[in-house]
C-alpha positions as CSV (number, residue, x, y, z in Angstrom):
1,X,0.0,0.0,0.0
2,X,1.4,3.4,-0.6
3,X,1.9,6.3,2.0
4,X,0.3,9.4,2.2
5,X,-2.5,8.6,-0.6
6,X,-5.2,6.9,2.1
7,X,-7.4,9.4,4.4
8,X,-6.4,9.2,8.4
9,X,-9.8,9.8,9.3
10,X,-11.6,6.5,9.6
11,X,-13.9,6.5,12.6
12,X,-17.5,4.0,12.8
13,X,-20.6,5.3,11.0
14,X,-24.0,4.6,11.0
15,X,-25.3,3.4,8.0
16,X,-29.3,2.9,7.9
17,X,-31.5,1.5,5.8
18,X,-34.5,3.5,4.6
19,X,-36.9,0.6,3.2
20,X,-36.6,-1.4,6.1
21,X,-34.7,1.0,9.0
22,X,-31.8,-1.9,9.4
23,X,-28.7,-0.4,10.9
24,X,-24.8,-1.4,10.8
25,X,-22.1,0.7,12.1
26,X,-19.1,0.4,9.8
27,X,-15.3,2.5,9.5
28,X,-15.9,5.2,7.0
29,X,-14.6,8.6,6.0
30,X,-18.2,9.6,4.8
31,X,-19.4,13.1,5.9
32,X,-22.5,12.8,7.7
33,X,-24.7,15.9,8.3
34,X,-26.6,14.3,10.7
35,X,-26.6,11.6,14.0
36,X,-28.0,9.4,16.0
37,X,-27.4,8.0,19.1
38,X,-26.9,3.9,19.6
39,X,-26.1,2.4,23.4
40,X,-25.1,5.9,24.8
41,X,-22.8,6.7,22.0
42,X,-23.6,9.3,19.0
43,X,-22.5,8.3,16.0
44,X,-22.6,10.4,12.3
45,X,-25.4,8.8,10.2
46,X,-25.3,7.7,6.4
47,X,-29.4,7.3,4.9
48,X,-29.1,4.5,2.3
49,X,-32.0,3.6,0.0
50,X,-31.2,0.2,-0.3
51,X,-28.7,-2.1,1.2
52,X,-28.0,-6.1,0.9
53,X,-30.9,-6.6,3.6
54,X,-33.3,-5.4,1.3
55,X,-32.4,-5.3,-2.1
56,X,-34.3,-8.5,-3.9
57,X,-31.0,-10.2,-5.1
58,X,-29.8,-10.9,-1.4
59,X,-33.4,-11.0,0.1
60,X,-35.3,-13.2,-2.8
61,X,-38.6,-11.3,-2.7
62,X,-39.2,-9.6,-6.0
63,X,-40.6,-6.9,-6.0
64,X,-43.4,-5.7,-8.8
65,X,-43.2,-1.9,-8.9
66,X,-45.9,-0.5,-11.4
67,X,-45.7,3.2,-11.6
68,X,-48.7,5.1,-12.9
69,X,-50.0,1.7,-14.3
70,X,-47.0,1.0,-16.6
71,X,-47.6,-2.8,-16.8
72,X,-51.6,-2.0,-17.5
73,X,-50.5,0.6,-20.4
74,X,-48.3,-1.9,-22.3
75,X,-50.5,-4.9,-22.3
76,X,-53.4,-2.5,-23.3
77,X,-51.1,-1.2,-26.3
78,X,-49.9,-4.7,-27.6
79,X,-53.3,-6.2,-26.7
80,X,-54.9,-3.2,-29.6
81,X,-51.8,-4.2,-32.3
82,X,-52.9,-7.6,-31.8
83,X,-56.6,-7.4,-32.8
84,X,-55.6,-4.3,-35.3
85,X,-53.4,-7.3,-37.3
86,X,-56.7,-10.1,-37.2
């Protein structure tokens, strides 16, 4: 490893999970506007959107996210081109 090109500044961080609210303290040099406090002890706090305990790869549940009927819209527009070629 070379000197001088790593930070100095590794300390544990809270990192949380929004979809499921799953925390794990880890070393980081993240900045952290905000904290929380865990066992008497405040620690800088990362919000993460998704993490292995809930993305579906790791977890195994898919998930089916229809936004604004997407799905419905499609198979209503291929459904029409079918019966427009009969």
């Amino acid at each position: 490893m070379k000197k001088g090109i790593h930070p100095e500044n590794y300390r544990p961080v809270v990192f949380k999970d929004m979809s499921n609210d799953e925390i794990f303290i880890s070393q980081s040099t993240i900045n952290a506007k905000e904290t929380i406090e865990i066992d008497g002890v405040t620690y800088p706090l990362v919000k993460l959107e998704i993490t292995s305990s809930s993305h579906p790869f790791y977890t195994g549940k898919q998930k089916l996210v229809d936004t604004a009927g997407r799905v419905d819209k499609f198979m209503n527009r291929y459904a029409k081109r079918a019966q427009n070629k009969k």
